[in-house]
C-alpha positions in Angstrom: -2.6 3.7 -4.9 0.2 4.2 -7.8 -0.3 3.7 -11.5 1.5 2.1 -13.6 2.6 2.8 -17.0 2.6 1.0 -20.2 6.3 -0.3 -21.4 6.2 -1.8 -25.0 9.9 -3.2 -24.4 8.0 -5.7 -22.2 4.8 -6.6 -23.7 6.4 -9.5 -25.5 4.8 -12.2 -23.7 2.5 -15.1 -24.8 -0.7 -15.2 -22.6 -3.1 -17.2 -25.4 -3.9 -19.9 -22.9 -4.4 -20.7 -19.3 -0.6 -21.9 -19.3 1.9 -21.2 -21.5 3.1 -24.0 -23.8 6.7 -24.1 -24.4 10.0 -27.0 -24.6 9.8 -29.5 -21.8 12.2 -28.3 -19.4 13.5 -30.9 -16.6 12.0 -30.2 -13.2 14.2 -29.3 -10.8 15.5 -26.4 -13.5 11.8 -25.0 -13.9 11.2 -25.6 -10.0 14.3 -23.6 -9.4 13.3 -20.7 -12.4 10.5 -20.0 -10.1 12.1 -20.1 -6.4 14.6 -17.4 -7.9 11.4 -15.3 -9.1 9.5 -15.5 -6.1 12.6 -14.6 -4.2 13.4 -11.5 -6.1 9.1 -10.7 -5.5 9.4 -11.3 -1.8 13.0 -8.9 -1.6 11.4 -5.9 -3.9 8.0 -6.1 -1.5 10.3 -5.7 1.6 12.3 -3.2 -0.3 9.0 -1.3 -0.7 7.8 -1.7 2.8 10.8 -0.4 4.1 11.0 2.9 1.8 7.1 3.6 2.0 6.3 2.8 5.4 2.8 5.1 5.8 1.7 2.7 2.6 2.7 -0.7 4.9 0.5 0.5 7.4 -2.5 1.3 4.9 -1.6 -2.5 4.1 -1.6 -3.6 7.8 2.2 -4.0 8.2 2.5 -2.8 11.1 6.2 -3.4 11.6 7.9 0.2 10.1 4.6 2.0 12.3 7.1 4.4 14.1 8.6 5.8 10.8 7.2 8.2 7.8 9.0 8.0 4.5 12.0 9.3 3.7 11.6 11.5 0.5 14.9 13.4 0.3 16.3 13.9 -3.0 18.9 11.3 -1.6 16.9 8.4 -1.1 15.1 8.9 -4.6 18.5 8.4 -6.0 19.0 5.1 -3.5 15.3 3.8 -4.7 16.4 4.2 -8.5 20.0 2.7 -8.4 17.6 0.1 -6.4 15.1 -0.4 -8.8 17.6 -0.7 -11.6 19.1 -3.8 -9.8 15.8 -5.3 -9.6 15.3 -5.1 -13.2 18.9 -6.4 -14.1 17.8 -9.8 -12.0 14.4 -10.1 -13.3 15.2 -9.8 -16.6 17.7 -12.8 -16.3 15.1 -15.2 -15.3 13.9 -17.3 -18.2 10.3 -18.0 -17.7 9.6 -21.1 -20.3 7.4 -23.4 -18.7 5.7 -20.8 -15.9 2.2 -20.8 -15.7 0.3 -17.5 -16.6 0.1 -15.9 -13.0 4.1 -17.1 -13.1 4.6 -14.8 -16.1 2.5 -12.1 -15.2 4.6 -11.9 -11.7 7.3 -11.2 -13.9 5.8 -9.1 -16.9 3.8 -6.8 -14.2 7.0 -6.0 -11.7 9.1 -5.0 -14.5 6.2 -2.9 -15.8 6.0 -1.4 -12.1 9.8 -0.8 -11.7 10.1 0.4 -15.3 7.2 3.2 -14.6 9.2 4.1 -11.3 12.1 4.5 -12.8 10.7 6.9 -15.4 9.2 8.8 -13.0 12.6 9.5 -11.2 14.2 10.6 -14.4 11.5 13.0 -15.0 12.5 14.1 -11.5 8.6 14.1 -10.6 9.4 14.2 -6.8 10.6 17.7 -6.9 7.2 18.8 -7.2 6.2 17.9 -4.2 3.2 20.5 -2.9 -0.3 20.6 -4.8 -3.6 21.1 -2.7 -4.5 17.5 -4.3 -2.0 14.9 -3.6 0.6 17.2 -1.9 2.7 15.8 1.0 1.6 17.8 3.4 -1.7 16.1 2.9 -0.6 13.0 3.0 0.5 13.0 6.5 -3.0 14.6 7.9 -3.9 10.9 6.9 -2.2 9.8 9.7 -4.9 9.5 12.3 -7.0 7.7 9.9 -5.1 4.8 9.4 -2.9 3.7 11.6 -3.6 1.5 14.3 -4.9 2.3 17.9 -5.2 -0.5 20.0 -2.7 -0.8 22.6 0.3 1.2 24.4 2.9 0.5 21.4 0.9 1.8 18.7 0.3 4.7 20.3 3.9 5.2 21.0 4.8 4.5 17.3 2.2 7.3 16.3 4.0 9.4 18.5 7.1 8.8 16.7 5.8 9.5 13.6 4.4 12.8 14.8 8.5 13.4 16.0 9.3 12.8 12.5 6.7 15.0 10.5 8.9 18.3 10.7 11.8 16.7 8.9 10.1 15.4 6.6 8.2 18.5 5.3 11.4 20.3 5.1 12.6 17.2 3.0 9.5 18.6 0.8 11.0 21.7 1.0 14.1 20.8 -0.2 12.3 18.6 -3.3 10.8 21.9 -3.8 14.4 23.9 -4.4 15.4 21.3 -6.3 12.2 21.5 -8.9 12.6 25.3 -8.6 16.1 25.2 -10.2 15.4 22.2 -12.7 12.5 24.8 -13.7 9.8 22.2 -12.2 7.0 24.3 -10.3 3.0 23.4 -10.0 0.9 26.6 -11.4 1.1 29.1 -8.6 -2.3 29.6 -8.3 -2.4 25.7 -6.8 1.1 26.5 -4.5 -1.6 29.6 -3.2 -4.3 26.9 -2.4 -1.4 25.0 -0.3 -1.0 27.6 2.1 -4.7 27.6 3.0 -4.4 24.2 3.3 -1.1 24.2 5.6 -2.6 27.4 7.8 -6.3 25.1 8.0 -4.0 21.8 9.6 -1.9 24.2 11.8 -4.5 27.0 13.0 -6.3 24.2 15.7 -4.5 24.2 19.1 -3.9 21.0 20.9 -7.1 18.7 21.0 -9.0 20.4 18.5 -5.9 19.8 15.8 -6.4 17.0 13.4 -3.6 15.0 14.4 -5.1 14.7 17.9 -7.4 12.5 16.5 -6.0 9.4 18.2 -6.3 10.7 21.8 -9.6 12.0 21.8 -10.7 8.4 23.2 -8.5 5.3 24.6 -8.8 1.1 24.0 -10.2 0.3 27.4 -7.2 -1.8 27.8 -4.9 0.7 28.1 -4.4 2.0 31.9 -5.4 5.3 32.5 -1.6 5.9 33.5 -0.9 5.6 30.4 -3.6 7.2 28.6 -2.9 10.5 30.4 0.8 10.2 29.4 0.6 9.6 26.2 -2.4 12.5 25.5 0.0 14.8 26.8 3.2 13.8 25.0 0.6 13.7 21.9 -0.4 17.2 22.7 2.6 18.5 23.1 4.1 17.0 19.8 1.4 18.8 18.0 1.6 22.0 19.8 5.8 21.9 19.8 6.4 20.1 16.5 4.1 19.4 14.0 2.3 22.8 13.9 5.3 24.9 14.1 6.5 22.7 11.2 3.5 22.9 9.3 3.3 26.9 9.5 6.8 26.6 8.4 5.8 25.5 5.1 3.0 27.5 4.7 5.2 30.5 5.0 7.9 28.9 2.9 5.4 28.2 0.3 3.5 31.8 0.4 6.4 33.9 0.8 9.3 31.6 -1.6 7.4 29.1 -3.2 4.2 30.3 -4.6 5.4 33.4 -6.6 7.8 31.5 -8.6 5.3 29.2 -9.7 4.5 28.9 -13.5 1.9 31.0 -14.8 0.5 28.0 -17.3 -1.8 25.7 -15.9 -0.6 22.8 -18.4 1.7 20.7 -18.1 3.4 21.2 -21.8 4.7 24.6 -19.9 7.1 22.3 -18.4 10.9 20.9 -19.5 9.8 18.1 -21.9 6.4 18.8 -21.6 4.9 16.9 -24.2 7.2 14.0 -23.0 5.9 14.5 -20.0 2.4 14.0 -20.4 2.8 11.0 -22.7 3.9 9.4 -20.2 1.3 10.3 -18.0 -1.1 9.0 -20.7 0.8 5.4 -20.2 1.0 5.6 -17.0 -2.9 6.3 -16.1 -4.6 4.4 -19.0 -2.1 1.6 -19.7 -2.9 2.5 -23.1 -1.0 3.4 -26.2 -3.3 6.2 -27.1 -2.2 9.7 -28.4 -3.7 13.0 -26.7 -5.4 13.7 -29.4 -7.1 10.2 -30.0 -7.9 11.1 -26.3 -9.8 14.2 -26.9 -11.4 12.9 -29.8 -12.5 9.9 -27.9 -14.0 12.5 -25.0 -16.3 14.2 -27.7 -17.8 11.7 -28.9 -18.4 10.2 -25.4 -19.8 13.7 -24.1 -22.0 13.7 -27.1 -23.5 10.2 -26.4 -24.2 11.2 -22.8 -25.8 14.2 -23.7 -28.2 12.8 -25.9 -29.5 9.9 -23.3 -29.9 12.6 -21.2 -31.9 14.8 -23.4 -34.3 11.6 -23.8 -34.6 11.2 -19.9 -34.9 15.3 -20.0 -38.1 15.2 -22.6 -39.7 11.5 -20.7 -39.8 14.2 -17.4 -41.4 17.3 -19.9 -38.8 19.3 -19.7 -37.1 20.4 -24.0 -33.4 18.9 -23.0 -31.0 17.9 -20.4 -30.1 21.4 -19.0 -33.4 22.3 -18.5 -34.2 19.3 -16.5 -30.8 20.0 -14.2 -32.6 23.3 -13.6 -35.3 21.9 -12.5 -33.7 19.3 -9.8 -30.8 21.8 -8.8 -34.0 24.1 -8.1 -35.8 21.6 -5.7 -35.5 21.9 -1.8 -36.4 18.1 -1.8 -33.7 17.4 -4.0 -30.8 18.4 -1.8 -29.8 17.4 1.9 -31.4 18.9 5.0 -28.2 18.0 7.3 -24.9 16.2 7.7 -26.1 12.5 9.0 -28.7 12.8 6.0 -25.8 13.2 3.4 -24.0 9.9 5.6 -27.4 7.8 5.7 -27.9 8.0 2.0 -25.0 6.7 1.6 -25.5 3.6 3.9 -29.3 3.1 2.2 -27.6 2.9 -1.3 -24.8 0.4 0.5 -27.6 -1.7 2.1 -29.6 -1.7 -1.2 -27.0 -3.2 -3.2 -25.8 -5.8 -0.3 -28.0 -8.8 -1.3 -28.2 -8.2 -5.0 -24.7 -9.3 -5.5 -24.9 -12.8 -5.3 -26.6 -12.2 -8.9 -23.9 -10.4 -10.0 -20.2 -12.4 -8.5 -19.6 -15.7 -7.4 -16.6 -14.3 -5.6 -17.4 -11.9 -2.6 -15.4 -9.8 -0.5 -15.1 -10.5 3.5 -13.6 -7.2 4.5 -16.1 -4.7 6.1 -17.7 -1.2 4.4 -17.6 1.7 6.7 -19.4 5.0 5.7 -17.9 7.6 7.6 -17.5 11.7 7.0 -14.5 13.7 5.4 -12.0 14.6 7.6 -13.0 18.6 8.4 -9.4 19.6 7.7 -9.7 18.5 3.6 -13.7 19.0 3.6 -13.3 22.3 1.8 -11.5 20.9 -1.5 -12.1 17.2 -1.2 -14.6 15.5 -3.6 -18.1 14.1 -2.7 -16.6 10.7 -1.7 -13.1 8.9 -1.8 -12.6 5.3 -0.8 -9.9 4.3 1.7 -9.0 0.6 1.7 -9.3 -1.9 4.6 -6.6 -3.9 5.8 -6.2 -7.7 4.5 -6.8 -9.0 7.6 -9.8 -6.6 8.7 -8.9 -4.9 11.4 -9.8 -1.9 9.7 -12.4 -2.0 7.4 -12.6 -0.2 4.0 -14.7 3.3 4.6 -16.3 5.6 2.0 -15.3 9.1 3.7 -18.2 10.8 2.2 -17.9 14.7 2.1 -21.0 15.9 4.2 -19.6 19.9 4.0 -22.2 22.4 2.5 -24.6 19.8 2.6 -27.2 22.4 1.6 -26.1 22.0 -1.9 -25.7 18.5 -1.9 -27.8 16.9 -4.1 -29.3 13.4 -2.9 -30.2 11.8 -6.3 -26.7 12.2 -7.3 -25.2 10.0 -4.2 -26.7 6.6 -5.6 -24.4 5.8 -8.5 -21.4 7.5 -5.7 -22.1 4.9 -3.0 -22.1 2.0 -6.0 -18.7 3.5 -7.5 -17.1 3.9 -3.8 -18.0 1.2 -1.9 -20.3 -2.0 -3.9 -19.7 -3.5 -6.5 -16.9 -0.8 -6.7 -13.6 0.2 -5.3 -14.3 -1.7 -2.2 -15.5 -4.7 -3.8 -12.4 -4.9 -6.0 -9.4 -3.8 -4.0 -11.3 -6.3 -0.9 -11.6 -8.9 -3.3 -7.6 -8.4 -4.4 -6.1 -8.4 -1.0 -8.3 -11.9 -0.5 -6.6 -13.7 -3.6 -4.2 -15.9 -1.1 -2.4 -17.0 -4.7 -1.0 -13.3 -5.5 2.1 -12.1 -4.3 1.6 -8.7 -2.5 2.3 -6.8 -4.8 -0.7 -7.9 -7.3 -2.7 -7.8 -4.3 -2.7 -4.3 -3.4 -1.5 -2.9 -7.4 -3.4 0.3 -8.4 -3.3 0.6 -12.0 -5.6 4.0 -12.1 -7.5 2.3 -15.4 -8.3 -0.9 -13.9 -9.5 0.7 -10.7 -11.2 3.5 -11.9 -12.6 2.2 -14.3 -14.0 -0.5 -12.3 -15.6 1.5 -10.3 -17.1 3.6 -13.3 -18.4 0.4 -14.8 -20.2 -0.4 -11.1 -22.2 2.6 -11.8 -23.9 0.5 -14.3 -24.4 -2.3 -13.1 -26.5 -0.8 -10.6 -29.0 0.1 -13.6 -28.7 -3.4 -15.0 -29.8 -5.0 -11.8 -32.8 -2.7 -11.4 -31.9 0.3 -9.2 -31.9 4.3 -10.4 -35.7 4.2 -9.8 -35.6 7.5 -9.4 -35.3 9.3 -12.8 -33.6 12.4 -10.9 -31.3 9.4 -9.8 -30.9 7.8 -13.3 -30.0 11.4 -14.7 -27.3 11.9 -12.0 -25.9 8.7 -13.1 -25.5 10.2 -16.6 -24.2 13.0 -15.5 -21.9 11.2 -13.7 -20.5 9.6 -16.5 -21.1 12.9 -18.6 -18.3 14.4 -15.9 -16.1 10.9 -16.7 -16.2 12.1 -20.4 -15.5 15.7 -19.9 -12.5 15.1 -18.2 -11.4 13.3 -21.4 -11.7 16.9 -22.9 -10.5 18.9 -20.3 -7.0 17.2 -19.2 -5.8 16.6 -22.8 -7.2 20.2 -23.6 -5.1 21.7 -21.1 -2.3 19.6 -20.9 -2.2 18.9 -24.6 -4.3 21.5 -26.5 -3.1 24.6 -24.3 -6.3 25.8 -23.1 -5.8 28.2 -20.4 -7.9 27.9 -17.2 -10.8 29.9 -18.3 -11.1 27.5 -21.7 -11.7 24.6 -19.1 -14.3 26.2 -17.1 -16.3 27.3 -19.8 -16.6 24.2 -21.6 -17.8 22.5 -18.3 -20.3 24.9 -18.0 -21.4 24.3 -21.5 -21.3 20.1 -21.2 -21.8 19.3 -16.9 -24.5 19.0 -14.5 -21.7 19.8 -11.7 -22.1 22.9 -9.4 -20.0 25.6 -9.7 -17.8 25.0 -6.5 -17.6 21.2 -8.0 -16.5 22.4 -11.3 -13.6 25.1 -9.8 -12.4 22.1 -8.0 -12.1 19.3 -10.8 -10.7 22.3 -12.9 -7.9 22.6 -10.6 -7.2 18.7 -9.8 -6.7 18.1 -13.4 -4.2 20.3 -13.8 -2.4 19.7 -10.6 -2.6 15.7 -11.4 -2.0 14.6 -15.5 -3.6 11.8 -16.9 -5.2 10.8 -14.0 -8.6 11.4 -14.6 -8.7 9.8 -17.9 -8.4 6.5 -16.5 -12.0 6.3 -15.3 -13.6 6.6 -19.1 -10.8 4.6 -20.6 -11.2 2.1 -18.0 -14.5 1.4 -18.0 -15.2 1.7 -22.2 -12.7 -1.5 -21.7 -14.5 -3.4 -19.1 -17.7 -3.0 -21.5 -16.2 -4.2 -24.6 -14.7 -7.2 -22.6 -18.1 -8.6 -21.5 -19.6 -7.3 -25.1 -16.4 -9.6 -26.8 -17.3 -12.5 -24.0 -21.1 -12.5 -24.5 -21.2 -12.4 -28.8 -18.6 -15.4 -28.2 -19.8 -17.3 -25.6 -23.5 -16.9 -27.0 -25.2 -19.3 -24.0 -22.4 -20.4 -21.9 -22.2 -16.8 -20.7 -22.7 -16.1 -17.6 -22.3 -12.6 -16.1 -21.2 -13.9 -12.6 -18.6 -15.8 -14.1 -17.3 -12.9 -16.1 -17.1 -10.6 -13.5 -15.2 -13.1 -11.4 -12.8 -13.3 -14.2 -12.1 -9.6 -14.1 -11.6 -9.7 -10.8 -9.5 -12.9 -9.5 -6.5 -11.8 -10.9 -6.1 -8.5 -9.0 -5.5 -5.1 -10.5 -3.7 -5.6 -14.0 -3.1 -2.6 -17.2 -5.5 -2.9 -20.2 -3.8 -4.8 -22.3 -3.1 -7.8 -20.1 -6.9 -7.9 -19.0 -7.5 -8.1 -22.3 -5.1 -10.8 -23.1 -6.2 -12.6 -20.1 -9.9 -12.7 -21.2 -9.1 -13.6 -24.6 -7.6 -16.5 -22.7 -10.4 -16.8 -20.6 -13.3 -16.8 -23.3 -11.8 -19.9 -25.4 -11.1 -22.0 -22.2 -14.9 -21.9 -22.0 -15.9 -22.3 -25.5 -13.6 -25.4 -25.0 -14.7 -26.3 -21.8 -11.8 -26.2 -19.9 -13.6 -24.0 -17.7 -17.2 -23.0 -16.9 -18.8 -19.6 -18.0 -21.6 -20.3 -15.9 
């Protein structure tokens, strides 16, 4: 889900109470203030339904199912001169009188347009191709999340499979486009990419990725058309969308790759230090500098260190490295197969199920799924990623969980995983968002990387606070965890911000992580293919912790934690600074009593 920046030209909003006190203002004028709002919210949501059609269906829109996006440098220009039309409207609308969700409608869509609008000028989309987020990725998703119930769904997959080979050589022509503008990914990465192209392309018919979907049929569909649609399916993978993706790879080894830049930060790059401030903004929500970043990493790497080193000496063992030693060095410690690695996962899922009526008053209805990493992204994907349900359930959320090498998996390690992925984390949240029948779309599914992130992060804890980590091998994962959470504080504003070179990154993760080896080439390389992002975990959850710190030193005995966390919660995704705002708000309507902390 995309991030949104921080834009100080619109934080001039007043959000001190649970609705805005301003000059009485006749009714049907107010009334009318609001229609035209929620009318320019309904047109951009379409707007963005129709441009981003793979992200409607992740949202279960089905209606755009037989198109991909169109990412031509073209239709960036179209989005932007869109965008800036959007803004012109929504800045004309006077919102005296709206109540706070009202305002925020506002205040958060201009945020969201102004960030996308930034990004275009930076010309971000001409980079295209990393072996993290790149687009050729993105469509290997496919099978995973679109729809498969019936005869036209099948056809519109089809479709889209028609449509993959002009769209990668719209990446292509992004990809020209950066080259000449002087915008290439490090070309170690674009190397990475072909491996990744050759990996989707190499299987033949249905062993390939993308034939997925016909490997078994919806009863109801007659075997008629079951057998014609596996072959046309087939055939479009064999014909199409494997010639296309070996295509790229040769594009990409032979053209691409050896012009990439040699740096691995991004200050390397035309306005590079512009760049990356942005990227601050735009993943933390935050004003903060790199440097007040780095800073901020130390002293969180220092502060998990040292819990660590106590849990290290409780166990007999002189500090914290010696201990990982120890555990790494364990047969029992790591995974004896694939469905162990998957049934951990589930245990740690069923053992948090009934705790968190103690914890929320609000609860999700959408379904958890723990399922495994696709094998064509197993090789470079992380230990577990979340992929969200659709509002109305047909597809429940799912932790793919990464069951590859599962020799060196360690199992204390998945517990605070399977808390941060599925409950009380991203599932929880993002379930709990697309529920909130009062938010416009938008709010529903928003992905501000800070909020989310560092959501999840804080869920990590709370599994301590309600009485799990009984392990102490579990309990120093969990630090390690969030040891990892502060390093990357350190390494993305070291590289991107410091100029550390490759080799500077790696060795201070071997001197401050718990993470394997393969674990630590991999984060090395996703923070310098994606900026900012990983500081928005840290960030996010140091925020969530001085909110309920603020809300319990000023609530004193009307605090109550389920009421709190429903707070931080019912109002979907939001950047820092409004949460903040908003619990401000939210703490004095309960030292009033306007509202109930408990």
């Amino acid at each position: 889900m995309k991030a949104f920046c921080m834009v100080l030209a619109l934080l001039s909003f007043p959000l001190t109470s649970r609705r805005v006190e301003a000059k009485p203002a006749k009714a049907g004028d107010l009334q009318a203030r609001r229609d035209k709002l929620r009318k320019i919210i309904d047109e951009e949501w379409e707007f963005q339904l129709r441009t981003h059609p793979v992200q409607a269906t992740v949202f279960g829109d089905y209606r755009y199912n037989d198109k991909i996006d169109d990412i031509s440098p073209a239709q960036q220009s179209r989005t932007a001169k869109e965008l800036r039309a959007f803004q012109v409207r929504l800045q004309a609308i006077d919102t005296t009188g709206f109540t706070e969700q009202d305002q925020l409608n506002k205040v958060l869509l201009m945020r969201e347009n102004s960030d996308g609008l930034q990004d275009f000028e930076l010309k971000n989309f001409e980079m295209p191709l990393d072996q993290f987020n790149g687009v050729h990725l993105a469509f290997a998703e496919l099978p995973s999340i679109v729809p498969l119930d019936g005869v036209k769904h099948y056809e519109d997959y089809l479709a889209r499979l028609h449509a993959i080979p002009f769209a990668l050589q719209q990446a292509v022509e992004d990809a020209e486009l950066g080259e000449k503008d002087h915008l290439m990914p490090p070309k170690f990465l674009l190397e990475q990419v072909v491996t990744q192209c050759d990996s989707i392309a190499t299987p033949a018919g249905k062993d390939n990725s993308f034939a997925v979907p016909v490997a078994s049929f919806p009863k109801e569909i007659p075997a008629a058309d079951q057998e014609r649609l596996r072959a046309a399916i087939l055939n479009a993978i064999d014909t199409e969308v494997r010639p296309a993706y070996q295509r790229l790879s040769q594009f990409v080894k032979d053209v691409y790759a050896p012009k990439g830049r040699t740096e691995p930060g991004i200050w390397a790059l035309p306005d590079g230090d512009t760049r990356y401030q942005f990227a601050i903004h735009e993943m933390t929500t935050t004003d903060m500098t790199p440097q007040q970043v780095f800073d901020l990493g130390m002293q969180e790497v220092h502060e998990d260190e040292a819990q660590m080193d106590v849990l290290a000496r409780q166990q007999g063992y002189p500090d914290w490295k010696a201990y990982d030693a120890a555990i790494r060095n364990d047969p029992k410690m790591h995974a004896s197969s694939r469905e162990q690695v998957l049934d951990t996962y589930r245990h740690f899922i069923a053992h948090m199920q009934p705790k968190l009526p103690e914890l929320f008053g609000i609860l999700p209805k959408a379904r958890l799924e723990i399922v495994p990493t696709e094998a064509y992204r197993e090789k470079e994907a992380a230990g577990a990623d979340y992929q969200v349900g659709t509002p109305d359930g047909s597809r429940p959320g799912q932790v793919h969980v990464n069951t590859y090498d599962y020799e060196h998996r360690l199992l204390p390690e998945m517990e605070d995983t399977a808390y941060h992925e599925g409950i009380p984390g991203h599932h929880m949240q993002m379930s709990i968002a697309q529920e909130l029948s009062g938010l416009p779309a938008f709010r529903q599914h928003a992905g501000y990387t800070a909020y989310v992130e560092g959501w999840a992060l804080y869920s990590e804890r709370l599994g301590k606070e309600i009485g799990f980590y009984t392990e102490t091998a579990n309990d120093f994962e969990r630090l390690g965890d969030d040891l990892l959470r502060a390093t990357r504080l350190v390494e993305d504003s070291g590289v991107h911000y410091k100029h550390w070179t490759r080799d500077d990154m790696v060795k201070f993760f071997h001197e401050n992580s718990i993470e394997s080896e393969a674990s630590i080439q991999a984060e090395t390389d996703r923070y310098i293919a994606w900026p900012g992002q990983a500081l928005g975990y840290k960030i996010g959850q140091l925020k969530f912790l001085e909110l309920r710190k603020r809300a319990k030193d000023a609530l004193g005995d009307k605090f109550d934690i389920r009421a709190f966390h429903d707070e931080m919660l019912n109002g979907g995704a939001m950047p820092l600074d409004v949460l903040d705002t908003r619990t401000n708000a939210w703490i004095e309507s309960v030292k009033s009593g306007a509202v109930s902390g408990n």
